[in-house]
C-alpha positions as CSV (number, residue, x, y, z in Angstrom):
1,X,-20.5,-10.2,23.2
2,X,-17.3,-12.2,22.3
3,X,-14.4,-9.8,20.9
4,X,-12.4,-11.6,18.6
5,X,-8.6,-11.0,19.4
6,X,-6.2,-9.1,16.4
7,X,-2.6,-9.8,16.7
8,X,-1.3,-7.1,13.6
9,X,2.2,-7.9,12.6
10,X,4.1,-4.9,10.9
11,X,3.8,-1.5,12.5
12,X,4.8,0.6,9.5
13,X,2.5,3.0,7.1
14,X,-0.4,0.1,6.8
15,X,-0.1,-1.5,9.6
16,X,-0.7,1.0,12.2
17,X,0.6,4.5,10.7
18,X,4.4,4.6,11.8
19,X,6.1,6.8,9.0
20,X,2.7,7.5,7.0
21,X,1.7,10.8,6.4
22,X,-1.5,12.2,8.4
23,X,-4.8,10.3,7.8
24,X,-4.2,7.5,5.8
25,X,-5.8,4.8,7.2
26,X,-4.5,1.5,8.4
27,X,-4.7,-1.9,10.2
28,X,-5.1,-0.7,13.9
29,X,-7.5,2.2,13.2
30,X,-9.8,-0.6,11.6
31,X,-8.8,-3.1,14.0
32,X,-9.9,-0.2,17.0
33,X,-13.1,1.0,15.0
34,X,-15.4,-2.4,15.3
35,X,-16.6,-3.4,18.5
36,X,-16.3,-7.0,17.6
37,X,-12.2,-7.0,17.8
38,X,-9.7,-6.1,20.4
39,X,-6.6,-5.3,19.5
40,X,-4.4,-8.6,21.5
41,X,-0.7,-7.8,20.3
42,X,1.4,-5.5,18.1
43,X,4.7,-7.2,17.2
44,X,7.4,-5.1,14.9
45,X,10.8,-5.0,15.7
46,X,11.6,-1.8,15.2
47,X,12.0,0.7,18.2
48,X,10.7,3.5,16.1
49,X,7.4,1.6,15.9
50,X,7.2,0.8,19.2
51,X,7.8,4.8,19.9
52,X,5.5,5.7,17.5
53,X,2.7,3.7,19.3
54,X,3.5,4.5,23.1
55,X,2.8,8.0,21.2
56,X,-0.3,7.5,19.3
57,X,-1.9,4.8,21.3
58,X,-0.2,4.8,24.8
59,X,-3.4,2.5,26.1
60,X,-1.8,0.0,23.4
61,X,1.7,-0.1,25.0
62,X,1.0,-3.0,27.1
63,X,0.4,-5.6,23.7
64,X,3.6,-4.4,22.2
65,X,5.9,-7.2,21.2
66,X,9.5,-7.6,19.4
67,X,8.8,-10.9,18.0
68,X,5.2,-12.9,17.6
69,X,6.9,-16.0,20.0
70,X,7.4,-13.5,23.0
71,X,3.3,-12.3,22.7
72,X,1.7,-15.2,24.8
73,X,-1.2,-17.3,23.3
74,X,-4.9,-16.0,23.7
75,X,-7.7,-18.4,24.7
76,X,-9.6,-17.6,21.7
77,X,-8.4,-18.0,17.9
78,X,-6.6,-14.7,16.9
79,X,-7.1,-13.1,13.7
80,X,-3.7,-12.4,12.7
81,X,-2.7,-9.6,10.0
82,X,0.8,-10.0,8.1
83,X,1.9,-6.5,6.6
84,X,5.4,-6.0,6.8
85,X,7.7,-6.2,4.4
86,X,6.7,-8.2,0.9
87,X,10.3,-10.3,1.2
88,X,9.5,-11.2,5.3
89,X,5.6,-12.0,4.2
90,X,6.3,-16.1,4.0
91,X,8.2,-16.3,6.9
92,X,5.6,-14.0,8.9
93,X,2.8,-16.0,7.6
94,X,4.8,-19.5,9.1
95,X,5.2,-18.1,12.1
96,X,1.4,-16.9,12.3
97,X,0.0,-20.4,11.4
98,X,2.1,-22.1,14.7
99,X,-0.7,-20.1,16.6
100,X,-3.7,-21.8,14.8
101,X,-5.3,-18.7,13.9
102,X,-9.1,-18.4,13.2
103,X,-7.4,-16.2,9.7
104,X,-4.5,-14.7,8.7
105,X,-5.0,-11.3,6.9
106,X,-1.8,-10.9,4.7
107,X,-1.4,-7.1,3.1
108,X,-0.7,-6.9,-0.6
109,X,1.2,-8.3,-2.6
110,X,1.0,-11.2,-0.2
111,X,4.5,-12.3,-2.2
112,X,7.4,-11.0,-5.1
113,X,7.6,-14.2,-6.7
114,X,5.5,-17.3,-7.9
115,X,7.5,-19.5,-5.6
116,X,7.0,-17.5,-2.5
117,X,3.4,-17.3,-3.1
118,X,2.7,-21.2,-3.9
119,X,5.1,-21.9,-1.3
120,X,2.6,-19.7,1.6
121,X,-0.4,-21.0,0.4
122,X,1.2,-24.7,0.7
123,X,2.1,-24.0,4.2
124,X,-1.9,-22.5,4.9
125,X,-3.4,-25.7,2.9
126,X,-1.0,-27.7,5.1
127,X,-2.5,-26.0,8.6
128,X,-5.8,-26.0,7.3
129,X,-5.9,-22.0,7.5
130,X,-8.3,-19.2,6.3
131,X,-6.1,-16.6,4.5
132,X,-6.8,-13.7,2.9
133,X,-5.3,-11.2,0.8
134,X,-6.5,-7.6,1.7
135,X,-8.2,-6.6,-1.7
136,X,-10.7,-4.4,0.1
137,X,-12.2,-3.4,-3.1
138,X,-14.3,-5.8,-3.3
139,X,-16.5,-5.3,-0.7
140,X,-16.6,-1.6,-0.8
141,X,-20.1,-0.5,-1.5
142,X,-19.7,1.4,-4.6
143,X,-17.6,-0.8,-6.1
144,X,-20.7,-3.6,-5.4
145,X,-23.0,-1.3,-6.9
146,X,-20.7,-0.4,-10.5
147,X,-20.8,-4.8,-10.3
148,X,-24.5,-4.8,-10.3
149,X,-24.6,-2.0,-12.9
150,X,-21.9,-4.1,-15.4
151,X,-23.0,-7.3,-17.7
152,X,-22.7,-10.6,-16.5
153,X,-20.6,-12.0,-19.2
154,X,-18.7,-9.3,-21.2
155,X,-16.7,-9.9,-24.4
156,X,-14.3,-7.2,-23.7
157,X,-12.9,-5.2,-20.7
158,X,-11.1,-2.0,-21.0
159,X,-9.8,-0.6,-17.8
160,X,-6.9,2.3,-16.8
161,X,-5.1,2.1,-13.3
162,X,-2.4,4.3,-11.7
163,X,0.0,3.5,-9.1
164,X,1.7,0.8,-10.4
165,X,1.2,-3.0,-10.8
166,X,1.6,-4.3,-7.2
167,X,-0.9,-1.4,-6.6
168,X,-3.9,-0.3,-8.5
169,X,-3.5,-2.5,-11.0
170,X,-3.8,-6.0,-8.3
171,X,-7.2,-4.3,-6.7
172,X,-8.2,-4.3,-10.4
173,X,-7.6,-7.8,-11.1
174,X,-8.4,-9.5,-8.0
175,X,-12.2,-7.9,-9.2
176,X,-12.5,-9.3,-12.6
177,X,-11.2,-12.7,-11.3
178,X,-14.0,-12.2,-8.3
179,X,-16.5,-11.2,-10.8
180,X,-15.6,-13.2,-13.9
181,X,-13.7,-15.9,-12.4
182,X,-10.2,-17.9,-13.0
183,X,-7.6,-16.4,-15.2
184,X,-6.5,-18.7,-17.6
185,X,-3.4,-16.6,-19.3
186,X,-1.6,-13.0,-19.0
187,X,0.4,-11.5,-22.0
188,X,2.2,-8.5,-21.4
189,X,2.1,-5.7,-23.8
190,X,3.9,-2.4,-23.2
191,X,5.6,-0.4,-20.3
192,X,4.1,2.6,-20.3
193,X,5.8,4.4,-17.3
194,X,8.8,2.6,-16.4
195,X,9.6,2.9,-12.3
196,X,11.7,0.6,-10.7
197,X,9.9,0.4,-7.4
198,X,5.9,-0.3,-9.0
199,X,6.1,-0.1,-12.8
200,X,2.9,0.6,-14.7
201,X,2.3,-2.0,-17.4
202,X,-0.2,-2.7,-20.2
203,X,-1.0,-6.3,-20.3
204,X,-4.2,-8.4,-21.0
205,X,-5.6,-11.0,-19.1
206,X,-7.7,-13.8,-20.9
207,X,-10.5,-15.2,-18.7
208,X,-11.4,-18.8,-18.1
């Protein structure tokens, strides 16, 4: 069968484990779990990453790059996955679409700012790219079944999250705009546990 080729950007926590605490998945355990993939190349500049993998995953040393332009071009389209830092997400993504990728897989928050983000998916509409945005939740199989369970056209949806906006709360509303579609406004309501890093907010999105 044909193995499609991964090229995983971003060797930290989520990309493939280096400074995460033990078990918490990431890109290159999933990436290694399906038979349908091979992991092609593993670029992070950081010499820590590259220690932690000739620990880990010594068979893996071989695909290790500083830089994507020093990894050299596979015959098949790659699947590329951006998750390195939020601020070096655009840039990343630029330099991933140069390769023609089959799709870019860009961790979350793909961007810190409206402008970043319309700028990246300028430059993916401009190379005729498939992106997506890792919001697994909605294809994990309870998640489909509490879908099936909920009514198709609610008046009202109350929901709680924890870990912060960029966290739990963007699994949360990349579902109700993949079950109820667009969002046409947000209003922000209250700051209910302040953090600087990931605040938790109350806000309320109005649907389409």
């Amino acid at each position: 069968p044909v193995m499609l080729p991964v090229v995983i950007m971003g060797l930290g926590r989520i990309g493939a484990g280096y400074g995460a605490r033990e078990g918490l998945p990431n890109h290159l355990q999933a990436a290694l779990s399906q038979q349908e993939l091979r992991v092609a190349g593993l670029i992070d500049p950081d010499a820590g990453a590259h220690a932690h993998i000739a620990d880990a995953y010594p068979d893996l040393v071989d695909r290790l790059c500083t830089d994507l332009s020093d990894l050299p071009r596979d015959a098949s389209a790659e699947i590329i996955v951006v998750c390195g830092p939020t601020d070096r997400h655009c840039s990343m993504l630029e330099q991933a679409l140069d390769r023609k990728p089959c799709l870019v897989v860009i961790e979350k928050p793909a961007a810190d700012n409206l402008a970043t983000a319309k700028r990246m998916l300028a430059a993916a509409a401009g190379e005729g790219a498939n992106i997506l945005v890792n919001f697994h939740r909605r294809f994990d199989t309870r998640i489909v079944r509490c879908r099936q369970d909920a009514p198709a056209a609610p008046r009202m949806i109350v929901a709680r999250y924890g870990k912060g906006l960029w966290n739990y709360a963007s699994h949360m509303v990349d579902l109700l705009m993949d079950w109820y579609g667009p969002i046409r406004d947000v209003q922000a309501l209250a700051e209910s546990r302040p953090r600087e890093d990931d605040p938790n907010l109350s806000f309320r999105c109005r649907m389409e």
